[in-house]
N, C-alpha and C positions, 0 to 999 in steps of 0.2 A: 903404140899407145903408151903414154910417160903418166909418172905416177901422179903427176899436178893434175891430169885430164881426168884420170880416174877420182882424184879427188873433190876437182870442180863439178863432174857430174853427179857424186853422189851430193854435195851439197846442194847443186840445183833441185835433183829428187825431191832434198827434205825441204826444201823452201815450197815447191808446189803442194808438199803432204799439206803443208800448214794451212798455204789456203785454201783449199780443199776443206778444211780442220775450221776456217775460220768463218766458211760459206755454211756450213753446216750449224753455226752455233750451238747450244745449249744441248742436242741431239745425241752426241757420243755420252757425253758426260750423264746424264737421265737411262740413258742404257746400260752403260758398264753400272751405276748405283743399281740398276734397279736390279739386274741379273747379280751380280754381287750381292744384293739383299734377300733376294730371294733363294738364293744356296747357303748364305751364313743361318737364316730362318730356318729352312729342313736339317741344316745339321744340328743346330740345335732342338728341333724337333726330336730327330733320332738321338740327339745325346739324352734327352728324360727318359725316351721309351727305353733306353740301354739301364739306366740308373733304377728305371720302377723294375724293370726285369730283375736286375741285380738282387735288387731287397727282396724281389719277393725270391728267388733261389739260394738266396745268401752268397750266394758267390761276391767275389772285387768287383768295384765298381770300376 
């Protein structure tokens, strides 16, 4: 196996990812947002509950 064939098939791979990628429309993209938005939301969730804890023990924020 020569390194041209390895190359060629990994580029074949990424050309099928795409369509795949491209049958699928708007789908990935609505999911990674929404899971990305939903873990930035709880951590900020937890970043107040850490903050009002703070003040009220006086401790660093």
């Amino acid at each position: 196996m020569s390194f041209t064939e390895i190359v060629n098939g990994t580029g074949e791979l990424i050309q099928s990812s795409f369509l795949i990628l491209k049958s699928l429309k708007q789908t990935p993209n609505i999911i990674f947002i929404s899971v990305f938005s939903a873990l930035f939301i709880g951590w900020v969730i937890k970043m107040v509950k850490y903050n009002k804890e703070a003040e009220k023990s006086g401790s660093m924020k």
